[in-house]
C-alpha positions in Angstrom: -10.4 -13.0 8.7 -8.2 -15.1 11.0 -8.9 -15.5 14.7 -9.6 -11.8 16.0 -7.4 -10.5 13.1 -8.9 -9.1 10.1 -7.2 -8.3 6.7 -8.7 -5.3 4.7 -7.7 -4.8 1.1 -7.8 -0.9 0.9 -8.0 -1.1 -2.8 -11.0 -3.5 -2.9 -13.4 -0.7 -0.9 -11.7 2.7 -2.5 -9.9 1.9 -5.1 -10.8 3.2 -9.1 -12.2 0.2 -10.2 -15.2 0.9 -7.4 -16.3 4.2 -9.6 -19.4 4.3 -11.4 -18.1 6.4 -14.0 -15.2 8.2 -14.7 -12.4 9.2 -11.4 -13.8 11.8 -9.4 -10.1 13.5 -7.7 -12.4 16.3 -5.8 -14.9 14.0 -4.4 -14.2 10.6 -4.3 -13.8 9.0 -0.8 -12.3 6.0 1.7 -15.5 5.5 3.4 -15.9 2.3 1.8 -12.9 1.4 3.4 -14.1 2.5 6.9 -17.4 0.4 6.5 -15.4 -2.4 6.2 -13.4 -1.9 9.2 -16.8 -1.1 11.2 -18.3 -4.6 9.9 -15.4 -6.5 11.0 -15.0 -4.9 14.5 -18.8 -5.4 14.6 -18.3 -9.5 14.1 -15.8 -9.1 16.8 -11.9 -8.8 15.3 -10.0 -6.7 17.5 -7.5 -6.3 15.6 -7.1 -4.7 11.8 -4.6 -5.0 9.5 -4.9 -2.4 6.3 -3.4 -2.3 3.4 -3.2 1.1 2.2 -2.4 1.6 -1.6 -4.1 1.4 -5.0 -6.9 4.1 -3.7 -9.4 6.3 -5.7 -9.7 9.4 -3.0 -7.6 11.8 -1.9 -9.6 13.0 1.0 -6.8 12.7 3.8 -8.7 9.6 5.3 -11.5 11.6 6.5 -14.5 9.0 5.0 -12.6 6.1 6.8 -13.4 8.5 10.3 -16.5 9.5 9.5 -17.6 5.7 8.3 -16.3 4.5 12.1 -17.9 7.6 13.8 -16.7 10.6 13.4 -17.8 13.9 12.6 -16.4 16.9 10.1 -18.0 19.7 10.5 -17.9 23.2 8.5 -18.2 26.4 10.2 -21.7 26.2 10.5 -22.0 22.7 12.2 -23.2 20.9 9.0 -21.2 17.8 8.7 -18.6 18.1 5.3 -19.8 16.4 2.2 -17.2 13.6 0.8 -13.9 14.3 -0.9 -10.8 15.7 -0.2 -11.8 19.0 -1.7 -14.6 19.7 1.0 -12.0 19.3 4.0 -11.2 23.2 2.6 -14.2 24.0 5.1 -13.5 22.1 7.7 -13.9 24.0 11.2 -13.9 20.8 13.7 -13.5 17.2 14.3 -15.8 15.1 16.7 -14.6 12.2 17.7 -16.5 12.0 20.6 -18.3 8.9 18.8 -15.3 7.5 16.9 -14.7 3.6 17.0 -11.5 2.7 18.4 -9.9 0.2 17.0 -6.4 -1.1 16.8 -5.2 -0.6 13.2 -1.6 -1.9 11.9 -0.9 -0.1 8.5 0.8 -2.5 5.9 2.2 0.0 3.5 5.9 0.5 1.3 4.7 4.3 0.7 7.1 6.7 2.8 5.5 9.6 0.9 4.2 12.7 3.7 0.4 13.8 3.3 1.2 17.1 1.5 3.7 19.3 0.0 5.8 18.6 -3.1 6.2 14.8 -2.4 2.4 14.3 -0.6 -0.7 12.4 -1.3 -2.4 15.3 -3.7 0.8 16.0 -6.0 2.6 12.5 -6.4 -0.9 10.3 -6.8 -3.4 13.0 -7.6 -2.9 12.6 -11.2 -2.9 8.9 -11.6 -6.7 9.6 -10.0 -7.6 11.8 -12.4 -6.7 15.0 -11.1 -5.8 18.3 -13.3 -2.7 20.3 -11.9 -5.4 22.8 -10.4 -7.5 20.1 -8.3 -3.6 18.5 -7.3 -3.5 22.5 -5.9 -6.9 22.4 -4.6 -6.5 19.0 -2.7 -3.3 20.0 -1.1 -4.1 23.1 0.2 -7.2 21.1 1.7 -4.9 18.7 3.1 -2.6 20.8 4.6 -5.7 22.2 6.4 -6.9 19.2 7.5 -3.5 18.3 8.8 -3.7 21.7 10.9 -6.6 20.2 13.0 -6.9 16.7 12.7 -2.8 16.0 13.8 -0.7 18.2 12.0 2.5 16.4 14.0 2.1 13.0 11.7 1.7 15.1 8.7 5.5 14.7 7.9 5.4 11.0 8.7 6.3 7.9 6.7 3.5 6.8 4.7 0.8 9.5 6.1 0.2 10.3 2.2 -0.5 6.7 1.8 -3.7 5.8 0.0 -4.4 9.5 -0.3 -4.0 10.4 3.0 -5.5 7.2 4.8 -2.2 6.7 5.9 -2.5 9.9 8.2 -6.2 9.8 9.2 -5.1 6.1 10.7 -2.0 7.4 12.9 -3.0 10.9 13.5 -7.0 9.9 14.8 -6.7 5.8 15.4 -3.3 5.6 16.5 -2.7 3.2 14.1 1.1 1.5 13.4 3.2 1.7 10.2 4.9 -1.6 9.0 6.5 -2.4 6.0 4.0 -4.3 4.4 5.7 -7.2 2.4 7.1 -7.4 6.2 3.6 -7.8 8.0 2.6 -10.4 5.1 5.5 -12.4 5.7 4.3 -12.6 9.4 0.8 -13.2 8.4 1.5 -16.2 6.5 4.2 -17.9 8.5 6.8 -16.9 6.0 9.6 -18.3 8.8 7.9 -21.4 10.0 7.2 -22.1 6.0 11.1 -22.4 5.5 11.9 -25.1 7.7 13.5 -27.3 5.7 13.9 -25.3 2.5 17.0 -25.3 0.3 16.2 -22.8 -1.9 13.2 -19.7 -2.2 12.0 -18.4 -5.3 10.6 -15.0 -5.1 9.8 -12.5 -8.2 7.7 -9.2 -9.6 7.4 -7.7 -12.9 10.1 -5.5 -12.7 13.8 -5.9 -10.8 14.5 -2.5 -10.5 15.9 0.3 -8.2 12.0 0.5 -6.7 12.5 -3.1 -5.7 15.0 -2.4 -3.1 13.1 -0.1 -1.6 11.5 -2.8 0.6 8.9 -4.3 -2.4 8.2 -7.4 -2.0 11.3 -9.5 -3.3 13.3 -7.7 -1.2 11.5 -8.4 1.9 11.6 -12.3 0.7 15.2 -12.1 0.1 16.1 -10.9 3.7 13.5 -13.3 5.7 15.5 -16.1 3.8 18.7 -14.7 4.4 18.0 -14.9 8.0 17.3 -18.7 7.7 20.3 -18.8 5.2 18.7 -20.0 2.7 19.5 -18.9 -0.8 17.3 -16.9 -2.8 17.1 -16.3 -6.7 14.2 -14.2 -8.2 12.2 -14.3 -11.3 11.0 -11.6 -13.0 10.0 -9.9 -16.5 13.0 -8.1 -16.9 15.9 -7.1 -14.9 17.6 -3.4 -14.7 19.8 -4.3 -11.3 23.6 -5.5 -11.6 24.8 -8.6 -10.0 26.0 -6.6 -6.9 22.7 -4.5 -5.7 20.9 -8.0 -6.5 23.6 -9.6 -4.3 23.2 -6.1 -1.9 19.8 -7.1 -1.5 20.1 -10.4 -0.6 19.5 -11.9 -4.1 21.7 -14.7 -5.3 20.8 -14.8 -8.6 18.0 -13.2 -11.5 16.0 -14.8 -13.8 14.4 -12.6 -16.5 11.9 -13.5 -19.5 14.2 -11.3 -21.5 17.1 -13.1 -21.0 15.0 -15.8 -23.5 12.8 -14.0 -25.6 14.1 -10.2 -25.8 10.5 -9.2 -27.3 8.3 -7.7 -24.6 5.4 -8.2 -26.6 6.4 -12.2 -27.0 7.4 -12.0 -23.3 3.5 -11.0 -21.7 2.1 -13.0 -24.5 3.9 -16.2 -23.7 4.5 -15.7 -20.5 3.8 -19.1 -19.0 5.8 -21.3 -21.5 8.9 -19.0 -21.2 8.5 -19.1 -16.8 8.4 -23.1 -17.6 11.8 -22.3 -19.0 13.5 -20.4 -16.4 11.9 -22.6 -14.2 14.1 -25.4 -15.2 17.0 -23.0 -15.6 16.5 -22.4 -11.9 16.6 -26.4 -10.9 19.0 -27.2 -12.8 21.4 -24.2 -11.4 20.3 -24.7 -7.8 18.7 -28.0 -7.2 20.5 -30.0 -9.6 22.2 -33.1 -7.2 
C-alpha cells in the first residue's frame, strides 16, 4: 500500500502455489484475489492496481465479482459454485451489491478471453487442464462473455489471469496498462534517472518475447526518453544487434557469452554476473 493506492499481486491470492493439492482447471477460482481487493478498499485505498498473471483459475474472473459482491446465479436462482466450469449454468448476474472500485490492470497479456488464442486454450494446460476441460472451460467462457460484457471479450488482455482480465473491464470498468509501464510509474522510474549515465536492465531470456513490451523493453524506452544509454544482462541472448538496438538496447550481456554451459551458467550464476558486471564498467563507465 502507498497513500490510497494499493498494489495486489494476483499470483500471490490465485496463483498454483495457493492449492492444497494438485491444480484443479474446472474449479479453481480468483476469489482470493477479490478478498484482497475488498480488504484494501475496506482500510480505505481508493484506488487498485492488479497485476494479473501467474493465476491457478480459469473462471473468467467471476470469484473476484462475487468476493466484492456479486452474485451468479443458475437458472434456478442458486448462486454458481466456484470454477470456470460452473459459469456453463450461468442464467444472471447481480450486481446490484457489487463494490465499485477503481481498478488499473498491469498486465503484457494481449490474449482475448476465448477462442483459439483465449484464456482456456493458451493457459488451460499450464493449469492442469486436459484438451476436453480446455473445451469445457471455453465453451463456459464464451457463455459467460454472452451476459456478463460480451463487447470486451475480444479485448487486449481480457484472457489475462484466466479471464480476470475481462471480469475487471467488462463489470468494474477497470483500465489496461502495460504493466512494466505502470511499474515504472509506481516507482519513480523517471525521477530515479536524474543524473544517471548509464541503466542496466535484464531477464532470463533476450528473446523475440522481450520486445513485446516485457520488462527490459519498457526500461530501455523510459531511458531512451532521458537519453540515457541502456545495456541489458541476461542468461542468454537470441536477438541480433539491430532488434536489441530496435528496442532501445545498446548493448547485451549474456552468461553464455562466458561460460557456454547452461548447467554451469544457473549454478554459478552470481560469480559469472560479477563478471559481466565489470565487462559492463569497463565498456561504459570506464573514464
Amino acid at each position: 500500500v502507498r497513500g490510497d493506492t494499493a498494489v495486489v499481486e494476483l499470483a500471490e491470492a490465485s496463483g498454483l502455489h495457493r492449492l492444497p493439492s494438485s491444480p484443479a482447471p474446472l474449479t479453481a477460482t480468483s476469489v482470493g484475489t477479490g478478498d484482497v481487493i475488498a480488504a484494501a478498499v475496506a482500510a480505505g485505498c481508493r484506488r487498485i492496481v492488479l497485476g494479473v498473471g501467474g493465476s491457478a483459475c480459469t473462471d473468467g474472473g467471476a470469484g473476484l465479482l462475487t468476493a466484492l459482491g456479486a452474485r451468479l446465479l443458475d437458472s434456478s436462482g442458486r448462486e454458481l459454485p466456484f470454477g470456470g466450469a460452473a459459469l456453463a449454468r450461468l442464467a444472471s448476474l447481480d450486481v446490484s451489491g457489487l463494490s465499485r472500485v477503481d481498478i488499473e490492470l498491469a498486465s503484457d497479456v494481449d490474449n482475448p478471453l476465448y477462442g483459439p488464442s483465449g484464456a482456456a486454450f493458451v493457459y488451460g494446460p499450464q493449469k492442469g487442464a486436459s484438451p476436453a476441460d480446455v473445451e469445457t472451460l471455453d465453451s463456459a467462457l464464451r457463455h459467460w462473455a454472452s451476459i456478463a460484457g460480451p463487447e470486451f471479450a475480444d479485448r487486449p488482455g481480457a484472457g489475462a489471469a484466466g479471464g480476470v482480465g475481462f471480469a475487471a473491464m467488462a463489470v468494474l470498468g477497470a483500465r489496461m496498462r502495460p504493466g512494466i509501464s505502470l511499474l515504472l510509474e509506481l516507482l519513480g522510474f523517471e525521477s530515479a534517472l536524474a543524473g544517471a549515465s548509464l541503466v542496466v536492465t535484464g531477464e532470463g531470456s533476450l528473446d523475440r518475447q522481450t520486445l513485446s513490451g516485457k520488462a527490459p523493453a519498457g526500461v530501455a524506452r523510459a531511458a531512451a526518453a532521458a537519453g540515457i544509454p541502456c545495456v541489458a544482462v541476461s542468461g542468454r541472448c537470441l536477438l541480433s544487434a539491430s532488434e536489441l538496438a530496435g528496442a532501445g538496447i545498446s548493448g547485451a550481456y549474456a552468461l553464455t557469452d562466458v561460460e557456454p554451459d547452461p548447467a554451469r551458467c544457473m549454478a554459478e550464476a552470481a560469480s559469472l554476473l560479477r563478471r559481466l558486471g565489470r565487462r559492463v564498467a569497463g565498456d561504459h563507465l570506464a573514464r
